[in-house]
C-alpha positions as CSV (number, residue, x, y, z in Angstrom):
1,X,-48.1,35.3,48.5
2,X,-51.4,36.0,47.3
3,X,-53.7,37.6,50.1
4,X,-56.3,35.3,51.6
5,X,-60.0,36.3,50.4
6,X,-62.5,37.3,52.9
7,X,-65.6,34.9,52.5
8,X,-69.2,36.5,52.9
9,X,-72.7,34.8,53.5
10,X,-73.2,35.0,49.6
11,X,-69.8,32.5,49.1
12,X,-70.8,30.1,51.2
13,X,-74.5,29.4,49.5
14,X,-73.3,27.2,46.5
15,X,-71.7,24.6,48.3
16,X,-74.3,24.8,50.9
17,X,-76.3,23.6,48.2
18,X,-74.1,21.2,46.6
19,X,-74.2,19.5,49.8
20,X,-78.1,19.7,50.1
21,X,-78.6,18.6,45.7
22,X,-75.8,16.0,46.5
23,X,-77.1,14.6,49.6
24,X,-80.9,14.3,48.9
25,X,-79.8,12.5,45.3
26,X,-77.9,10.1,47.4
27,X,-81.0,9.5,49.6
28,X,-83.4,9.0,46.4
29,X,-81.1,6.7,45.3
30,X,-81.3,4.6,48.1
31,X,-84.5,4.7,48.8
32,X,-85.6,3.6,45.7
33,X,-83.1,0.9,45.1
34,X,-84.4,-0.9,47.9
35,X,-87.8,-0.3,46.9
36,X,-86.5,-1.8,43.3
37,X,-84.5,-4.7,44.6
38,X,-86.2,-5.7,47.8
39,X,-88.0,-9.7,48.0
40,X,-91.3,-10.1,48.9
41,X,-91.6,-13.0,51.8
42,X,-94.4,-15.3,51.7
43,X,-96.2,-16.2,54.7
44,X,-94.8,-19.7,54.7
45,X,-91.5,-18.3,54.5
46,X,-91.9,-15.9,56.9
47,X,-92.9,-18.9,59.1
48,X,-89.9,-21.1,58.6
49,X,-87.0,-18.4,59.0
50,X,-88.2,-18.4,62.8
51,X,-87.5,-21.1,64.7
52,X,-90.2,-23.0,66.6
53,X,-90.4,-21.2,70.1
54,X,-89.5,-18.1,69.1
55,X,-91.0,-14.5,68.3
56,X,-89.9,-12.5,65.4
57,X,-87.5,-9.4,66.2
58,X,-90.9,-7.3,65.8
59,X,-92.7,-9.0,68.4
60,X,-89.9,-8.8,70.9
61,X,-90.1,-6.2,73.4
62,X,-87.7,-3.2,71.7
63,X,-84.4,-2.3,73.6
64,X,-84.2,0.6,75.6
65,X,-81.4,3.0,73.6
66,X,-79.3,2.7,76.7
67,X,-79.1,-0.9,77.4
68,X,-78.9,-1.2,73.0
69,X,-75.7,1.2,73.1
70,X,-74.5,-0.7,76.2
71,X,-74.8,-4.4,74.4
72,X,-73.0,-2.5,71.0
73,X,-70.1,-1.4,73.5
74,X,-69.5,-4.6,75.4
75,X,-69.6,-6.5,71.7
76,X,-66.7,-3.8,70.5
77,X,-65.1,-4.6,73.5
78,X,-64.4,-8.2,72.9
79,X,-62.8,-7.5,70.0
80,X,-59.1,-8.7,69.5
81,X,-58.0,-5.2,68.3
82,X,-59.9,-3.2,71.0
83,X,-58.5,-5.6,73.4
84,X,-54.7,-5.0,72.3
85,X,-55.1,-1.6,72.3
86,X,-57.0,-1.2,75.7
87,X,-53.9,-3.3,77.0
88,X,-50.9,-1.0,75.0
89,X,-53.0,2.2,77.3
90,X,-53.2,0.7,80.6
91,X,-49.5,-1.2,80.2
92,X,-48.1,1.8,79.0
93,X,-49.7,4.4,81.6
94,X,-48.9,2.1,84.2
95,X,-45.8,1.5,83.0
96,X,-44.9,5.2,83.2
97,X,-46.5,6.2,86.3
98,X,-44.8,3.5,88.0
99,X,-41.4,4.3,86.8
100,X,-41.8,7.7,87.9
101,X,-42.6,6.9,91.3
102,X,-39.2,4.7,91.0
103,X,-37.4,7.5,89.9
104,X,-38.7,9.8,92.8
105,X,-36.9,7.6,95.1
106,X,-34.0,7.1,93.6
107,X,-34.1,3.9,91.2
108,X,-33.9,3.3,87.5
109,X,-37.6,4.1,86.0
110,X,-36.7,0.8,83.8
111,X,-37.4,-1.3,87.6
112,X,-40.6,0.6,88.2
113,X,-41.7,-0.7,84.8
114,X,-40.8,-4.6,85.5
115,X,-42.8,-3.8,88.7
116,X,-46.0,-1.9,86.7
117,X,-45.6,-5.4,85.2
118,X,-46.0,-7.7,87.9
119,X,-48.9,-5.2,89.7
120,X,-51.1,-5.9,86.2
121,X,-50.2,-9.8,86.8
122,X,-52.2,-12.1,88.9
123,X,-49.6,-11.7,91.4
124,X,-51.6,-8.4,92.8
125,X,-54.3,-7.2,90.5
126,X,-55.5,-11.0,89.3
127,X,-55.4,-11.2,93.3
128,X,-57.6,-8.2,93.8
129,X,-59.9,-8.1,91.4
130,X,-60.4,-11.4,88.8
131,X,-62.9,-9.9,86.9
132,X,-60.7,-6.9,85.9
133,X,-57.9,-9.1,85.6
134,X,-60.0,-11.4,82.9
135,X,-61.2,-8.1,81.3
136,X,-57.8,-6.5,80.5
137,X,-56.1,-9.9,79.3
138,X,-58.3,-12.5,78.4
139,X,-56.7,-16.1,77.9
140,X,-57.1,-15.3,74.4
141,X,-55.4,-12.2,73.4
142,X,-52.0,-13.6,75.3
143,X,-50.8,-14.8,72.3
144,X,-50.7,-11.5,70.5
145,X,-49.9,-9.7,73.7
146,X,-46.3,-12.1,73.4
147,X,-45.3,-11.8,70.2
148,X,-45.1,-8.2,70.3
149,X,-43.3,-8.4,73.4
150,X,-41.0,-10.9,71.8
151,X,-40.3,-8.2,69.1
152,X,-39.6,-5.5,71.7
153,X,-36.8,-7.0,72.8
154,X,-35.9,-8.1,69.5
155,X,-35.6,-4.7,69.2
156,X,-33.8,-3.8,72.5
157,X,-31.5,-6.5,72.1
158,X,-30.0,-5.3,68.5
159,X,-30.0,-1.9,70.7
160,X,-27.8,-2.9,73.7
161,X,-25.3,-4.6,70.6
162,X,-25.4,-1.3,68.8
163,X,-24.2,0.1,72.5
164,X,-21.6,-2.2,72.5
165,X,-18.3,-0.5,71.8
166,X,-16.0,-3.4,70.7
167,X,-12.9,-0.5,70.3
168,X,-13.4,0.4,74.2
169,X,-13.6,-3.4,75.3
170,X,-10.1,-3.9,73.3
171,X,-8.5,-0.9,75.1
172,X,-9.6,-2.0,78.5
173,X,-9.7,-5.7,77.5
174,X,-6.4,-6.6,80.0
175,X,-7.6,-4.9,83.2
176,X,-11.6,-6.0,83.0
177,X,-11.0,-9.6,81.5
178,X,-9.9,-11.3,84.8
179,X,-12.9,-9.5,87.2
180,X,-15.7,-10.6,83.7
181,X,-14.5,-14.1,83.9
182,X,-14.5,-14.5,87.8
183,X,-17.9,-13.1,87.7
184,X,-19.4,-15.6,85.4
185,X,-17.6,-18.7,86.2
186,X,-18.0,-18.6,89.9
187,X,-21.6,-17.4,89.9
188,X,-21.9,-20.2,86.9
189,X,-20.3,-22.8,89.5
190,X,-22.5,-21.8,92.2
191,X,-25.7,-22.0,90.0
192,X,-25.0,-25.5,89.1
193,X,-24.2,-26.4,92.9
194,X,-27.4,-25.3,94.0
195,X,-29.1,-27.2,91.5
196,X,-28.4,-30.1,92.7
197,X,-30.6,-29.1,95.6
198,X,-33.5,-27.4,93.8
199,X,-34.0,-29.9,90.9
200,X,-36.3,-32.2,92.1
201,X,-38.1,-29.5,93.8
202,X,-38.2,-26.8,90.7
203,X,-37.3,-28.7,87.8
204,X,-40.2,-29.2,85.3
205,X,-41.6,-32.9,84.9
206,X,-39.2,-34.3,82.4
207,X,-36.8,-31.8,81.8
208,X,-33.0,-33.0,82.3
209,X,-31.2,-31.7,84.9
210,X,-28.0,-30.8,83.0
211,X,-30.6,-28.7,81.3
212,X,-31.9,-27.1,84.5
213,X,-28.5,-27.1,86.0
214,X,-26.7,-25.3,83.0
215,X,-29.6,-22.8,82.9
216,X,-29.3,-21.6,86.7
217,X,-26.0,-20.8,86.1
218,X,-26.6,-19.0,83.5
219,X,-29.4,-16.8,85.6
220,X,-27.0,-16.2,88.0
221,X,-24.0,-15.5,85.9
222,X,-26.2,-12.5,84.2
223,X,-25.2,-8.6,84.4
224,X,-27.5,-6.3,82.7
225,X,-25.5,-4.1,80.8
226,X,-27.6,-1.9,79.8
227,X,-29.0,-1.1,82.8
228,X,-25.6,-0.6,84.4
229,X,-24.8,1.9,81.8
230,X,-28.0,4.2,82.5
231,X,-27.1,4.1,86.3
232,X,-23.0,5.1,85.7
233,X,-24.3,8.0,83.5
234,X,-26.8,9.0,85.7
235,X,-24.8,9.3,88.6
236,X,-21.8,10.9,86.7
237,X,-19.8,7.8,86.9
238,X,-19.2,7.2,83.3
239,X,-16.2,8.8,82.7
240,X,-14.1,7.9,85.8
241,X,-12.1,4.8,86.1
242,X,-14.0,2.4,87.6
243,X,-17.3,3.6,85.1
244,X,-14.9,2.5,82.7
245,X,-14.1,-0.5,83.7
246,X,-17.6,-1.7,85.3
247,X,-19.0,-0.8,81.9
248,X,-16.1,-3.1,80.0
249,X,-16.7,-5.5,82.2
250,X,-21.0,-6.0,81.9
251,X,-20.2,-6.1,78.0
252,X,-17.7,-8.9,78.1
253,X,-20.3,-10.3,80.9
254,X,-22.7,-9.9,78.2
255,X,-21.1,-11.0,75.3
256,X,-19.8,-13.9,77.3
257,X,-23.5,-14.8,79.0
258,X,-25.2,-14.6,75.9
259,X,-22.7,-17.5,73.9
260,X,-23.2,-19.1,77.2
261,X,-26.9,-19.1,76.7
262,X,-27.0,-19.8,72.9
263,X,-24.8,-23.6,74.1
264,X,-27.6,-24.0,76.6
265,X,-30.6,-23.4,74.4
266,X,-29.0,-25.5,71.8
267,X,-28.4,-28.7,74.3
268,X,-32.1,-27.9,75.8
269,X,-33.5,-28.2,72.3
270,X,-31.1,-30.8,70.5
271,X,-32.6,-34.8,70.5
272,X,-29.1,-35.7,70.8
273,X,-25.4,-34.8,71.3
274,X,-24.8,-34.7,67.6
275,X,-27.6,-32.4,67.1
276,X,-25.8,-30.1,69.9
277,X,-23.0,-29.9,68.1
278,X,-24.8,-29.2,64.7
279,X,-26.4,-26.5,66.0
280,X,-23.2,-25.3,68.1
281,X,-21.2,-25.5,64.7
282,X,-24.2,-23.6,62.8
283,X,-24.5,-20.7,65.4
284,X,-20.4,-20.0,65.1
285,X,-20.3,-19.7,61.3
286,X,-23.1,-17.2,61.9
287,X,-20.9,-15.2,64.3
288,X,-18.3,-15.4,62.0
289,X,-19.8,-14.6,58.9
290,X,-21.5,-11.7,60.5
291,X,-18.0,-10.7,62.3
292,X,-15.6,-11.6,59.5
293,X,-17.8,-10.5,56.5
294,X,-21.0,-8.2,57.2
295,X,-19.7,-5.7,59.9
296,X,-16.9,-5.0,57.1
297,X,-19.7,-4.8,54.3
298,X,-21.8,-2.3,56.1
299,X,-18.7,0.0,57.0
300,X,-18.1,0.1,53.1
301,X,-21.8,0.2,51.7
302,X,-22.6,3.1,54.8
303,X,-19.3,5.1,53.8
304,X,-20.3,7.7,51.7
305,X,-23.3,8.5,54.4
306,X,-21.4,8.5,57.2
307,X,-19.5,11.5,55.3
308,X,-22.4,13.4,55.3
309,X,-23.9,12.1,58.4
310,X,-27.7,11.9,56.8
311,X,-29.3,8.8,56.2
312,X,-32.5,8.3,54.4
313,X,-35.7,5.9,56.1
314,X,-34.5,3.4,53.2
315,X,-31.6,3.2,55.0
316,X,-33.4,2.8,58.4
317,X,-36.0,0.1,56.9
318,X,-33.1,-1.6,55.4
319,X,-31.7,-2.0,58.8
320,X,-34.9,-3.1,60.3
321,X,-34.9,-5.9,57.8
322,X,-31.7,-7.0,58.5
323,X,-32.0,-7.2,62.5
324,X,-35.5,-9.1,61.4
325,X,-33.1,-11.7,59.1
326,X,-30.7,-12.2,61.3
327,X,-32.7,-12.9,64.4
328,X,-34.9,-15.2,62.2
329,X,-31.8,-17.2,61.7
330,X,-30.6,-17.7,65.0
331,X,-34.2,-18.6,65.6
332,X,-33.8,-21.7,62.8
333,X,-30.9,-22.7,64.0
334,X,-32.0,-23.0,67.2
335,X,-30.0,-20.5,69.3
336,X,-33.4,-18.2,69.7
337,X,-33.8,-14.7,67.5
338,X,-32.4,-12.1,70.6
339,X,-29.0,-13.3,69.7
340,X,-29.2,-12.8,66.2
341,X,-30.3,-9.3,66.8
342,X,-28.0,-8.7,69.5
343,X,-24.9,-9.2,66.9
344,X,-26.9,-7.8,64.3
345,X,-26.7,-4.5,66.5
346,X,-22.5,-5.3,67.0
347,X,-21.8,-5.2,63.5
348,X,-23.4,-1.9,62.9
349,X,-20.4,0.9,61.9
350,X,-19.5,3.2,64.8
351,X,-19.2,6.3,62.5
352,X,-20.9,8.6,60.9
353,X,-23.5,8.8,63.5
354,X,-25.2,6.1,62.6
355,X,-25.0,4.5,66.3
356,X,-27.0,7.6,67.5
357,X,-29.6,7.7,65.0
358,X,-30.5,3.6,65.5
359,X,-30.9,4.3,69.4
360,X,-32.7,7.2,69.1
361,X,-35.6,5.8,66.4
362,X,-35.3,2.2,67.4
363,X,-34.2,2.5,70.9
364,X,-37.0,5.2,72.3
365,X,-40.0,3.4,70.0
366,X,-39.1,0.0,71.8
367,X,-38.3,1.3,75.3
368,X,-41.8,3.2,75.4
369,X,-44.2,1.1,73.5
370,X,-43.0,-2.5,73.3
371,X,-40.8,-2.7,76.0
372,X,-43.4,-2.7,78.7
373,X,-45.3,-5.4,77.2
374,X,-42.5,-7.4,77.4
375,X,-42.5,-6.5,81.5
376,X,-46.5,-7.3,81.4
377,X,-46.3,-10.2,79.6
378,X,-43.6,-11.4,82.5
379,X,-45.3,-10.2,85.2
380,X,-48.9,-12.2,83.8
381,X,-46.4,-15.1,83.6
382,X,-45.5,-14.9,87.3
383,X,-47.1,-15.9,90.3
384,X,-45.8,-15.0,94.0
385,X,-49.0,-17.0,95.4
386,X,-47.1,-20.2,94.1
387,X,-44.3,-19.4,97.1
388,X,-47.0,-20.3,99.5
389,X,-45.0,-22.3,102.0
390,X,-42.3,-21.1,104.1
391,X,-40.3,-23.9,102.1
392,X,-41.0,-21.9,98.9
393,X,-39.6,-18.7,100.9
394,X,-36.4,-20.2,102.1
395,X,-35.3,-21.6,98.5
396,X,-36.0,-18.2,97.2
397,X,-33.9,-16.4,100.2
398,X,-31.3,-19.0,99.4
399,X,-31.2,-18.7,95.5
400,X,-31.0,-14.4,96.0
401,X,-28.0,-15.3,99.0
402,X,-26.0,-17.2,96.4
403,X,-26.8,-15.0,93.3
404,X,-25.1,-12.0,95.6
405,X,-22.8,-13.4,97.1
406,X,-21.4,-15.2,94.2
407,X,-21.6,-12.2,91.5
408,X,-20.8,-9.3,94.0
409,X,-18.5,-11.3,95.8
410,X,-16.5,-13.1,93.2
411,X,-16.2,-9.3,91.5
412,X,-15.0,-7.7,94.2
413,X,-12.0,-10.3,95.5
414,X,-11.3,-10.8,91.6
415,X,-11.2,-6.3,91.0
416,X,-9.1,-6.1,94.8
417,X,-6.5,-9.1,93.6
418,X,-5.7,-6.6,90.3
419,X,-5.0,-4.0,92.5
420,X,-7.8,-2.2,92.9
421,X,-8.9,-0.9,96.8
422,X,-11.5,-2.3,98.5
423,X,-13.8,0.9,98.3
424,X,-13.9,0.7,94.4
425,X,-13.5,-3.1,94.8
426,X,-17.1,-3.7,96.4
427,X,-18.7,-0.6,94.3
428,X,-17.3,-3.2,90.9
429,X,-18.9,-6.1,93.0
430,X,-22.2,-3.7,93.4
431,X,-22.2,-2.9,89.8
432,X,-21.6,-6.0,88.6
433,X,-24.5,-7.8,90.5
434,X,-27.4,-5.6,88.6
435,X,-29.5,-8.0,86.9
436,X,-32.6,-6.0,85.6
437,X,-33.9,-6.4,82.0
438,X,-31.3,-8.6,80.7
439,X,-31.8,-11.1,83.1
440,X,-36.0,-11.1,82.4
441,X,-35.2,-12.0,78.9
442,X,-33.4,-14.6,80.0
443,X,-35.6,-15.6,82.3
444,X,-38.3,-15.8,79.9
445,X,-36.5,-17.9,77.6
446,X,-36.2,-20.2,80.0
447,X,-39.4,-20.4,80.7
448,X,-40.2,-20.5,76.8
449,X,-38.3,-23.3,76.4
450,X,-40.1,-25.1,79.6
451,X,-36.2,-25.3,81.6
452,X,-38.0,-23.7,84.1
453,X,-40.9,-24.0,86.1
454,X,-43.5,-21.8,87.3
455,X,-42.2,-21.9,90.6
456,X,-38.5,-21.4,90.0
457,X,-39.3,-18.6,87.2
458,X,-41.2,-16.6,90.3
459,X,-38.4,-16.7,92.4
460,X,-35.7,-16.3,89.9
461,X,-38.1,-12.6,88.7
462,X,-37.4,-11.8,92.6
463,X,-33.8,-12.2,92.8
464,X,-33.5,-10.6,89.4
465,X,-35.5,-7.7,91.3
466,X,-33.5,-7.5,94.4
467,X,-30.7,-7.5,93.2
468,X,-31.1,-4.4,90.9
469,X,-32.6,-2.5,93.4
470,X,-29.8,-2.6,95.7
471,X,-27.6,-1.0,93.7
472,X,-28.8,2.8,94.1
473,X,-28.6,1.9,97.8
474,X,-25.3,0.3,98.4
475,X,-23.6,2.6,95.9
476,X,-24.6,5.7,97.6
477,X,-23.9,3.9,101.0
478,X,-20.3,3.4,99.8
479,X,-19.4,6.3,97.7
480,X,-22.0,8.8,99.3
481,X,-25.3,9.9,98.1
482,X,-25.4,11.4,94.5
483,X,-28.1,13.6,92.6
484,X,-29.7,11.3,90.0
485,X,-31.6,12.4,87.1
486,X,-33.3,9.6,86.0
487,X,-36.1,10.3,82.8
């Protein structure tokens, strides 16, 4: 390696002046080009380029240099880029702080965010303080502000499938399958049952009820698996028996919810029953193409890496593009783009450490940055000052009442009828009953798709919210207070 020289005064005086010849040439240059090219302005001219009433820019009184700066800044602040990126800093700080404080006492950092969320939203700082509330998300920017959030969970969606392991669910398949199925058709039944009593009341102008009805069952039906997952792990559960089997159970739930969902979409957006069925028909040749055809294709073309375990970033932005495709078909066939992502993530090959790599690039980049956009965008969306009767209060009491009792309780009699004692019985039940993220996104497409009203979506955020955040509680209430570790 050659040795560094040692520079003296003497080594820096030619490009001192190179920069001083340069400079000054550039400055001639100018200066006499707009000497050259510059119009002379008649008087008459002069005259009619200022309007009647008005004094030229010279005979206005000059700006201070403060109050110019101050008019340059408020100008830069209006615009759309400076407003999306003033909104990724304060979502994302708030988003963190918030989850922090949630992780100090004891709950998953991922329900602090949904909270940071709802404290940017008019429900508390459009309540306190309008102005700032205007400032950080003006009606205008919303629209950006949403479509990234949209492809955040794009993003976490082909995540939680890429979690999926379909090799566990098979092994565990005949123990888990009876409590998943009593947990989604008897919260399902119950869903439906209460609509009949919240329709008229909730139900957007228009909107059918076997719409609304099929979508409440649905939102109470939900277990978030992925939220689930983190809380087993954390609390060293993930290995034991009944870790095993909640987790096998939230991914049939999952799997089971989101087919569930994709029929309800496609009855909420079809003109007629034929149209239902075309788009029913459409979406299960997708599943099967991508089942029967691509998950095989990928294990072949992936092979040889997988050996060697290294994968270049064409093999990551190839990827990309397919999670894109796919959910861009669901989207056209009118089934919405999360589930096209979500299998896109299921076909993905388990070896070769692929898996790892996807939720480590894909998974940390959408959790940090566009995942709390997603929980802003919701929590803008949602307004608690809507449930300002004691009317409002008891439909929400009831809807959290039946969305507990029928998950948790349907879980638990279904895990103790296989055999299983009532200790671990209720902690299934517990587990079972987390909503968190999942059930947002669903919530949200709901709401998208205008199944849902303002009202209902508010209380339907607040049941999702409950009931995740009793699960740190009645776990360690049942099975004793553990160390958590959340990050």
């Amino acid at each position: 390696m050659p040795e560094a020289k040692t520079f003296t005064v003497k080594h820096y005086l030619p490009y001192v002046a190179v920069l001083l010849l340069f400079g000054v040439g550039i400055w001639l240059i100018l200066s006499a080009g707009s000497r050259f090219y510059s119009q002379p302005s008649s008087p008459a001219a002069t005259a009619e380029s200022v309007p009647a009433g008005a004094t030229s820019a010279h005979s206005q009184q000059p700006d201070s240099g403060r109050s110019y700066a101050t008019r340059i800044f408020q100008e830069n602040l209006r615009n759309s880029l400076t407003i999306l990126l003033l909104q990724l800093v304060v979502i994302i700080v708030a988003a963190r702080l918030v989850g922090r404080l949630f992780r100090k006492i004891g709950q998953p950092p991922v329900l602090g965010e949904i909270v940071a969320g709802i404290v940017l939203g008019p429900s508390l700082l459009g309540w306190l303080s309008p102005p700032a509330m205007d400032l950080l998300f003006p009606a205008g920017s919303m629209e950006t502000l949403k479509l990234l959030s949209q492809i955040g969970v794009v993003l976490f969606m082909f995540v939680v499938g890429v979690e999926l392991d379909v090799q566990h669910l098979r092994k565990k398949a005949h123990t888990a399958v009876m409590v998943s199925n009593a947990s989604i058709i008897v919260p399902f039944f119950l869903g439906v049952s209460l609509s009949l009593l919240l329709y008229r009341s909730l139900a957007p102008a228009g909107k059918s009820f076997t719409a609304f009805a099929l979508f409440m069952g649905i939102a109470m039906s939900i277990t978030a698996f992925p939220v689930l997952a983190r809380i087993l792990e954390d609390r060293g559960m993930s290995k034991t028996y009944l870790g095993s089997i909640a987790l096998t159970c939230a991914a049939v739930d999952d799997v089971t919810a989101w087919c569930m969902l994709a029929l309800v979409i496609a009855v909420a957006q079809s003109s007629s029953v034929a149209a239902s069925f075309l788009t029913i028909a459409l979406a299960l040749a997708f599943i099967a193409i991508m089942l029967l055809l691509v998950k095989p294709q990928f294990a072949r073309l992936l092979a040889t890496r997988a050996n060697s375990g290294e994968y270049s970033r064409g093999v990551v932005a190839g990827i990309l593009a397919f999670v894109f495709a796919s959910a861009l078909i669901t989207e056209a066939i009118g089934i919405h783009a999360l589930f096209g992502a979500f299998l896109a993530g299921v076909v993905m090959p388990s070896t070769g450490g692929l898996r790892v790599l996807l939720k480590e690039r894909i998974g940390t980049f959408s959790a940090v940055a566009l995942l709390p956009l997603f929980f802003a965008f919701t929590g803008l969306r949602m307004q608690v000052n809507l449930l300002n009767d004691w009317h409002s209060w008891v439909m929400c009491a009831v809807i959290v009442m039946v969305a507990i009792s029928g998950k948790l309780g349907a879980s638990m009699l279904m895990a103790r009828w296989t055999g299983m004692n009532w200790r671990d019985s209720f902690s299934l039940g517990v587990l079972m009953n987390t909503r968190g993220l999942v059930e947002l996104i669903v919530l949200n497409v709901g709401y998208d798709l205008g199944i849902l009203s303002a009202r209902a979506f508010a209380m339907l955020v607040l049941m999702a919210l409950i009931t995740t955040f009793m699960t740190g509680p009645m776990l360690a209430l049942v099975r004793g207070d553990q160390s958590q570790t959340y990050v």
